[in-house]
Residue frames relative to the residue before (quaternion, step in Angstrom):
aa qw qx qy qz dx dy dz
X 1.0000 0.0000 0.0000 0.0000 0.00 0.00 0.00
X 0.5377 0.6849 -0.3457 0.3497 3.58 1.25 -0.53
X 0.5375 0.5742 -0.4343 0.4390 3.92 1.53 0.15
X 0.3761 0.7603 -0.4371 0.2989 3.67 1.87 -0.71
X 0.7770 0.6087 -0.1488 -0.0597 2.41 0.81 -1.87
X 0.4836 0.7430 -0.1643 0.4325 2.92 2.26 -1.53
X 0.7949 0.4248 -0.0703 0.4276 3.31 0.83 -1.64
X 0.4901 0.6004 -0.3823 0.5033 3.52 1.54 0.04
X 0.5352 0.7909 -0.0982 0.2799 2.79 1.03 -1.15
X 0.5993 0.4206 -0.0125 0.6811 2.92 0.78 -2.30
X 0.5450 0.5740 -0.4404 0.4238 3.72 0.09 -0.69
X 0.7188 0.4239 -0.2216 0.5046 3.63 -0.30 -1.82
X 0.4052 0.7165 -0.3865 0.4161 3.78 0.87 -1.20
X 0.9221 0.2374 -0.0331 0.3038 2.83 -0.56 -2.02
X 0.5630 0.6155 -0.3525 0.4243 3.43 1.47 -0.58
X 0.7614 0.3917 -0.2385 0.4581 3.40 0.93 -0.82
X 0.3393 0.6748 -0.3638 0.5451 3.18 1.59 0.38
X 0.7463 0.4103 -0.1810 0.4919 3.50 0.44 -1.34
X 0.6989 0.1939 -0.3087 0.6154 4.05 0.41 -1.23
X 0.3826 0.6056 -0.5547 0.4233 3.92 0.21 0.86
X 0.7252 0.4657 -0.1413 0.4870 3.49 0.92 -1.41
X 0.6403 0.4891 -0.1498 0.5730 3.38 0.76 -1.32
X 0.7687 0.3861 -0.2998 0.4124 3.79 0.28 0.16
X 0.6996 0.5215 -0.2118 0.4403 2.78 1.74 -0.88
X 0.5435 0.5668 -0.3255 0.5267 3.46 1.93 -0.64
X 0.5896 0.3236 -0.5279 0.5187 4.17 0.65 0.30
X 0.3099 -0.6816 0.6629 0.0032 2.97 -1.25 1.95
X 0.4289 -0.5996 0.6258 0.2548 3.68 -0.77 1.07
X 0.7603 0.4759 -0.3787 0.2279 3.98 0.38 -0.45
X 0.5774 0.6115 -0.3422 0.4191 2.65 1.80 -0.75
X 0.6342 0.5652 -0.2885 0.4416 3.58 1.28 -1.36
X 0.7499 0.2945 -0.2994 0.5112 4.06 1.13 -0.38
X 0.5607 0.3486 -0.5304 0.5318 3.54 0.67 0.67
X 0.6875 0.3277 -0.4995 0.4128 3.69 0.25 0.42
X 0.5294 0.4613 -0.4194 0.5753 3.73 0.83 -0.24
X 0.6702 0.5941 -0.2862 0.3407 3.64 0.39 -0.62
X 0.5736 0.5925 -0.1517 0.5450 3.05 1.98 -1.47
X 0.4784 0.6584 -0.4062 0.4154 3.60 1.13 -1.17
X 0.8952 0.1569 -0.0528 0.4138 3.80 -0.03 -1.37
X 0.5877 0.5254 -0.4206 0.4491 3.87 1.44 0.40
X 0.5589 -0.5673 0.5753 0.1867 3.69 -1.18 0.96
X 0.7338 0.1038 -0.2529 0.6219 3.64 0.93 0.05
X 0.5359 -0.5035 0.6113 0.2924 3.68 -1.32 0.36
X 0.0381 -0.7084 0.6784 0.1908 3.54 -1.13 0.67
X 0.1652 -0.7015 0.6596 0.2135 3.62 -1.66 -0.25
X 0.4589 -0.6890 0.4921 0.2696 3.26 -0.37 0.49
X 0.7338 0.4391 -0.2428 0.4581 3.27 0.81 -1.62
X 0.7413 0.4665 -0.1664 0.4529 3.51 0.80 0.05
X 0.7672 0.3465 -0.2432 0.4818 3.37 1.54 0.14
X 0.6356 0.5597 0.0210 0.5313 3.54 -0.27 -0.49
X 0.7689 -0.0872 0.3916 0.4978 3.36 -1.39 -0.64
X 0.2426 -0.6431 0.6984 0.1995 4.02 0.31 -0.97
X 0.5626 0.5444 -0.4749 0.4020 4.06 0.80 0.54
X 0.0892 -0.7032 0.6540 0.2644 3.53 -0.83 0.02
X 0.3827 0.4771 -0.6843 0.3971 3.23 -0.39 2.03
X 0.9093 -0.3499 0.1516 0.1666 2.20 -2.14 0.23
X 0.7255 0.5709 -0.2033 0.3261 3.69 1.25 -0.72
X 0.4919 0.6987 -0.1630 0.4933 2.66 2.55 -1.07
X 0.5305 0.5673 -0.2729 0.5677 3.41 1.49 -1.36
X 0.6500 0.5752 -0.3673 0.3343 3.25 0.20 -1.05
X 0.6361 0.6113 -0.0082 0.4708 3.17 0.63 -1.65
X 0.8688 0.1445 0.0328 0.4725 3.30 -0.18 -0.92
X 0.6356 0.3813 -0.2524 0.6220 3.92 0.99 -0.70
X 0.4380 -0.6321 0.4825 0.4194 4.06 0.20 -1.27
X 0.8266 -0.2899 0.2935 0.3829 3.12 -1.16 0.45
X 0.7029 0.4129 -0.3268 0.4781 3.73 0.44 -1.08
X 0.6170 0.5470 -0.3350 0.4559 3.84 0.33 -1.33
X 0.6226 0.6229 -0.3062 0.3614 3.39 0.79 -1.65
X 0.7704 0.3843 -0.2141 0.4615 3.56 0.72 -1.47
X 0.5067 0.6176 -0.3976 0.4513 3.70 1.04 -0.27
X 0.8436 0.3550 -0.2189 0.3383 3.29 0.79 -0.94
X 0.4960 0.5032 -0.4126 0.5749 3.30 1.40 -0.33
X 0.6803 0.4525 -0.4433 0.3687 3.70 0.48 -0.60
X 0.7572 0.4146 -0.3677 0.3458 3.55 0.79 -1.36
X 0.5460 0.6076 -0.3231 0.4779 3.89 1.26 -0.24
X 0.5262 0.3942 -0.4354 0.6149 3.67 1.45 -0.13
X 0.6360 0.4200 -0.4545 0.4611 3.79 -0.01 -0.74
X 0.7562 0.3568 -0.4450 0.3207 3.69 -0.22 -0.90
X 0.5828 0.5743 -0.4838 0.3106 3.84 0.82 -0.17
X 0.6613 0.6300 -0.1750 0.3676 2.69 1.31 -1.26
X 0.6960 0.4664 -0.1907 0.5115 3.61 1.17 -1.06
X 0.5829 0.4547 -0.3932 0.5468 3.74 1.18 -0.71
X 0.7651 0.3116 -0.4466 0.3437 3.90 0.28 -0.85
X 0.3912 0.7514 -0.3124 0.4299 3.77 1.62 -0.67
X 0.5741 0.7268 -0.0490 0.3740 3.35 1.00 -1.39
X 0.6427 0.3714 0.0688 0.6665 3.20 0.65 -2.44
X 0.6760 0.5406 -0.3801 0.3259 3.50 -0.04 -0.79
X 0.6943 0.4255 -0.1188 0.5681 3.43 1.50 -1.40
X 0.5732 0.4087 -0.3467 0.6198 4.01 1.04 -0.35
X 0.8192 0.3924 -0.0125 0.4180 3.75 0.10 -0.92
X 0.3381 -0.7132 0.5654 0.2393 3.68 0.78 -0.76
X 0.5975 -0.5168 0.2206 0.5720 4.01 -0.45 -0.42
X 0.7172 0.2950 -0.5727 0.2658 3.14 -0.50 0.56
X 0.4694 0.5670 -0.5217 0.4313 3.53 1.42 0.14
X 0.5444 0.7564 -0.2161 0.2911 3.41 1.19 -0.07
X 0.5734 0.4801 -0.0674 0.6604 2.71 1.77 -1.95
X 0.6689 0.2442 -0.3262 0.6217 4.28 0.29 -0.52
X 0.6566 0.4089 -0.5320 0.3446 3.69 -0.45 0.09
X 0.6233 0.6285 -0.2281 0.4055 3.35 1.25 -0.96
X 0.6543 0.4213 -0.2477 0.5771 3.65 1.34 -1.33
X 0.5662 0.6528 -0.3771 0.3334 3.57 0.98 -0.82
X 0.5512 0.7690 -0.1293 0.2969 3.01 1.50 -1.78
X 0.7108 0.3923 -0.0125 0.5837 3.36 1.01 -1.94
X 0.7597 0.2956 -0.4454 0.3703 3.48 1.12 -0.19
X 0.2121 0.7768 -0.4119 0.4266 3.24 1.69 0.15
X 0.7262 0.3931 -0.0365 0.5628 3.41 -0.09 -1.71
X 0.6382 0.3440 -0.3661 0.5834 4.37 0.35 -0.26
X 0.8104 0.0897 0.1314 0.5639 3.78 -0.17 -1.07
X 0.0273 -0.7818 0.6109 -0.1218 3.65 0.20 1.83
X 0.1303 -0.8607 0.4035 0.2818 3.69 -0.27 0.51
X 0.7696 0.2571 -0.4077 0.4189 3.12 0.88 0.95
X 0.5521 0.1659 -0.6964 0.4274 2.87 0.16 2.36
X 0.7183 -0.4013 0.2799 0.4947 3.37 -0.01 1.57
X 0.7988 -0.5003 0.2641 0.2047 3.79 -0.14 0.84
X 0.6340 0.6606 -0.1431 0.3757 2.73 1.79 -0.12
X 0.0702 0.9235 -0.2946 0.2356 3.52 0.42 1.15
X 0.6237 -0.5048 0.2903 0.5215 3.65 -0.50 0.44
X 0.7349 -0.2517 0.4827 0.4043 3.42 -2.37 -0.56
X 0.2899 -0.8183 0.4222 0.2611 3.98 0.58 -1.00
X 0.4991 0.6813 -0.4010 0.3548 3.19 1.87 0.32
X 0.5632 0.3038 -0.5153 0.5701 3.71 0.84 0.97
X 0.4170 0.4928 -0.5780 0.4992 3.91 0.28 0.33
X 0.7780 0.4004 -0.1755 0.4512 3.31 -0.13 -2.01
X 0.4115 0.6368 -0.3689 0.5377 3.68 0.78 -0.37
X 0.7853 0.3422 -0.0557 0.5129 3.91 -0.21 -1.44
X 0.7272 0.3429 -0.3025 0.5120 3.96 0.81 -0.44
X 0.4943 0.5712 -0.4781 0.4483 3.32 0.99 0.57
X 0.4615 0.7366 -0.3711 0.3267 3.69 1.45 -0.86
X 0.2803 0.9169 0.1808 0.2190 2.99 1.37 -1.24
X 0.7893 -0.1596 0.4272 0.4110 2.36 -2.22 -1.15
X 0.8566 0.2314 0.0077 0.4610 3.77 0.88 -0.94
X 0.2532 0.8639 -0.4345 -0.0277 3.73 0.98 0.03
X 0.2416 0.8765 -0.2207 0.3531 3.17 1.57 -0.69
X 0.8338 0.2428 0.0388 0.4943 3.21 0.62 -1.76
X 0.6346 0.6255 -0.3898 0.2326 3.42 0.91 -0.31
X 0.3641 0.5312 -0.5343 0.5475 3.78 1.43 0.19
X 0.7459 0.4558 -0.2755 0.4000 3.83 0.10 -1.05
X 0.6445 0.5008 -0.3803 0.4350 3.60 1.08 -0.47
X 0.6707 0.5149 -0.2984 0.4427 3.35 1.00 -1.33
X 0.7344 0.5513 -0.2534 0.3040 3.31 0.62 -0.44
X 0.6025 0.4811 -0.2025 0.6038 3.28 1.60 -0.83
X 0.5513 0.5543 -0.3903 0.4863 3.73 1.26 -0.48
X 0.6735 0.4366 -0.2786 0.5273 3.55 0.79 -1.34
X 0.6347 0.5009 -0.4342 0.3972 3.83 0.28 -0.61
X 0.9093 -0.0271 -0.1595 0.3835 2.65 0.08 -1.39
X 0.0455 0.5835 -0.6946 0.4183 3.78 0.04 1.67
X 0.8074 0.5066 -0.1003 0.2854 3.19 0.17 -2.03
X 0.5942 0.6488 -0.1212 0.4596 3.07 1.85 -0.65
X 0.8569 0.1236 0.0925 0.4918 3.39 1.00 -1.61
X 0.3305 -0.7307 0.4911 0.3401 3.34 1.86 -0.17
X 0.6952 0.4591 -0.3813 0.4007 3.53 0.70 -0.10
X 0.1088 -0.8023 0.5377 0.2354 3.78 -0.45 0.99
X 0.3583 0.5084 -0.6220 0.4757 3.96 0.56 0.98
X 0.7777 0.2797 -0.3378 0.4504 3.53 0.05 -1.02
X 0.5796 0.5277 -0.4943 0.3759 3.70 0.81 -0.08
X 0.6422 0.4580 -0.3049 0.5337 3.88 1.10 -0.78
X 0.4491 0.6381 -0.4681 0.4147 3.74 0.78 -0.03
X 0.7962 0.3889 -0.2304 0.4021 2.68 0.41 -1.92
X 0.6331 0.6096 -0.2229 0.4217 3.65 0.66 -1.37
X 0.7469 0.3217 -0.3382 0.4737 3.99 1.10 -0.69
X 0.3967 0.6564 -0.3736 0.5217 3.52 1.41 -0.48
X 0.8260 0.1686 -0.2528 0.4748 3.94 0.11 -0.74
X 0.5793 0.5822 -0.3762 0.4288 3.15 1.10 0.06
X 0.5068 0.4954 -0.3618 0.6057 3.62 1.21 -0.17
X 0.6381 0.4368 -0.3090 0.5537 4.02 0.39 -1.18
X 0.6399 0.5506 -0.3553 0.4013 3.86 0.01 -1.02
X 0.7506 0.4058 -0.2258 0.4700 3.43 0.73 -1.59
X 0.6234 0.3501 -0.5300 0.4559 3.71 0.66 -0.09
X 0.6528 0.6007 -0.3435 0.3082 3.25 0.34 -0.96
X 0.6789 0.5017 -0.2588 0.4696 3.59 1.02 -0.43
X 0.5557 0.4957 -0.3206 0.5855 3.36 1.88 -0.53
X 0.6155 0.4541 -0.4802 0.4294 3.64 0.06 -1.39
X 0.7326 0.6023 -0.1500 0.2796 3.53 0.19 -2.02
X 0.0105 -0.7510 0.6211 0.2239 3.56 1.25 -1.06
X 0.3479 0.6376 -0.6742 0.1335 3.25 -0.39 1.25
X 0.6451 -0.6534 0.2613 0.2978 3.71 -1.51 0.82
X 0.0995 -0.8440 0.5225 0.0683 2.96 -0.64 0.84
X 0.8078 -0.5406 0.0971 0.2141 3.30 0.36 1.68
X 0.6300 -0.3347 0.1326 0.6881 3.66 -0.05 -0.90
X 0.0913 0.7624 -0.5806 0.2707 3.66 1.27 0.26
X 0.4857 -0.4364 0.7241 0.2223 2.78 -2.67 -0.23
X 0.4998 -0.7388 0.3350 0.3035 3.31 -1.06 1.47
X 0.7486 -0.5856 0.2287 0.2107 3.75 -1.08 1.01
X 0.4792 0.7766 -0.3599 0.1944 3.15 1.58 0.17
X 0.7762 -0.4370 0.1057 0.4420 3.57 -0.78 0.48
X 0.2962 0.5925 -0.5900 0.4616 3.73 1.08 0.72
X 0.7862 0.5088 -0.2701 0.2235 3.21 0.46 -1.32
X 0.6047 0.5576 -0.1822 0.5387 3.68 1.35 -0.47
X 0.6913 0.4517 -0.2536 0.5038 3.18 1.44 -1.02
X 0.4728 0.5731 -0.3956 0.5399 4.00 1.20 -0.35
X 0.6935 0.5553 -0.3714 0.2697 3.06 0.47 -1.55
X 0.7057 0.5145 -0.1751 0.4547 3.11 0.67 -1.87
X 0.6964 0.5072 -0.3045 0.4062 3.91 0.72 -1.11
X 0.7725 0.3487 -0.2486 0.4689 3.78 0.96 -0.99
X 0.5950 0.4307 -0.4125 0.5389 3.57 1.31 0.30
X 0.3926 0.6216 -0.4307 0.5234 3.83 1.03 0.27
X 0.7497 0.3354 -0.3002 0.4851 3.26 0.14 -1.75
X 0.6490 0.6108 -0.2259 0.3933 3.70 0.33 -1.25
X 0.7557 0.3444 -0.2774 0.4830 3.78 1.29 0.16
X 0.6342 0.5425 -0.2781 0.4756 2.45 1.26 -0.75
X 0.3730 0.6767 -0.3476 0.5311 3.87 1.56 -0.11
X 0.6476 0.6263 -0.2155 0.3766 3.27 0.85 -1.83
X 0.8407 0.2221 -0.0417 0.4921 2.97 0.11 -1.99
X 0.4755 0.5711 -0.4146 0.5252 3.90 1.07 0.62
X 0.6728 0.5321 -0.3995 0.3234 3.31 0.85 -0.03
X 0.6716 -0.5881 0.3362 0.3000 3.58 -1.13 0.32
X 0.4361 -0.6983 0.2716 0.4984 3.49 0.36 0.53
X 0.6749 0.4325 -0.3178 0.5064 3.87 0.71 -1.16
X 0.4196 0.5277 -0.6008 0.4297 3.76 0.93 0.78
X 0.1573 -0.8033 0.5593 0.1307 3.82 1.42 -0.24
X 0.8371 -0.2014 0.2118 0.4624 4.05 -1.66 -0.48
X 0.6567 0.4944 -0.4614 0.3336 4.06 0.72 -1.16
X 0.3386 0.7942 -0.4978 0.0825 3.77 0.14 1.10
X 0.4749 0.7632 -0.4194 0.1267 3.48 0.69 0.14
């Protein structure tokens, strides 16, 4: 019975792979620009105002301040619950692909035509996680270097760039990573896979989509 074993495996794998995706494709912006719509005299769209993102800055912007925080919050929870999720179907590396799944969920939802936020509050919330370790170091390097360049692309550069380096280092190094998932090469490989998707967003955008990308 011990050939089951491989292919069970891959199974649990792939399942948390899938309700990874599927969690990640319910965009909190979309769900607070229709509640939002509910009590405004004019319909908004995100995808059509603003920034043209349905995140969290766009909300901000264009919904108010309150909506705004809902969505950055409800896009932290789904990382968190999709790698939380995988972790419990899968163990940690069902963790580490539910998580990358997650952010591509939330980048390329297939059911609003593929079209989907930046994923840096998804990827944000799979760090709870898959990465918790790092999240004193994230916040900080986010605030710096914001604070630095006014520019919150070049602030997520900087912040996914050590976040890719960090995540090997914490593998090679085996260092602890808290109530986390242990550091093993899932962990470097997420890293590297949900900061891909998450530039490649970036540098896909239209220019007059300008810094409000999140």
């Amino acid at each position: 019975m011990g050939w089951l074993i491989v292919p069970f495996r891959l199974y649990r794998l792939w399942v948390a792979g899938v309700v990874g995706y599927l969690l990640g494709c319910v965009l909190s912006a979309d769900i607070a620009a229709k509640l939002a719509n509910r009590r405004a005299a004019e319909r908004i769209d995100l995808r059509s105002v603003g920034s043209g993102n349905p995140g969290g800055a766009n909300a901000f912007a264009n919904l108010g301040k309150g909506w705004g925080m809902a969505v950055v919050a409800g896009d932290i929870a789904k990382g968190g619950l999709a790698s939380a999720v995988g972790r419990a179907i899968a163990g940690d590396a069902g963790a580490y692909f539910a998580a990358t799944t997650a952010v591509a969920g939330h980048c390329f939802p297939a059911f609003a035509n593929f079209k989907g936020g930046k994923g840096v509050g998804t990827s944000a919330g799979t760090t709870l996680v898959c990465f918790p370790a790092y999240i004193p170091i994230d916040v900080g390097l986010v605030v710096a270097s914001y604070v630095w360049s006014k520019h919150a692309g070049k602030a997520t550069a900087v912040a996914s760039v050590v976040f890719s380096v960090a995540a090997l280092a914490w593998h090679v190094l085996r260092w602890g990573n808290g109530w986390g998932t242990k550091p093993t090469r899932g962990l470097p490989l997420y890293a590297w896979a949900t900061t891909g998707i998450i530039a490649y967003k970036f540098f896909s955008a239209p220019r007059h989509m300008g810094d409000r990308v999140r």
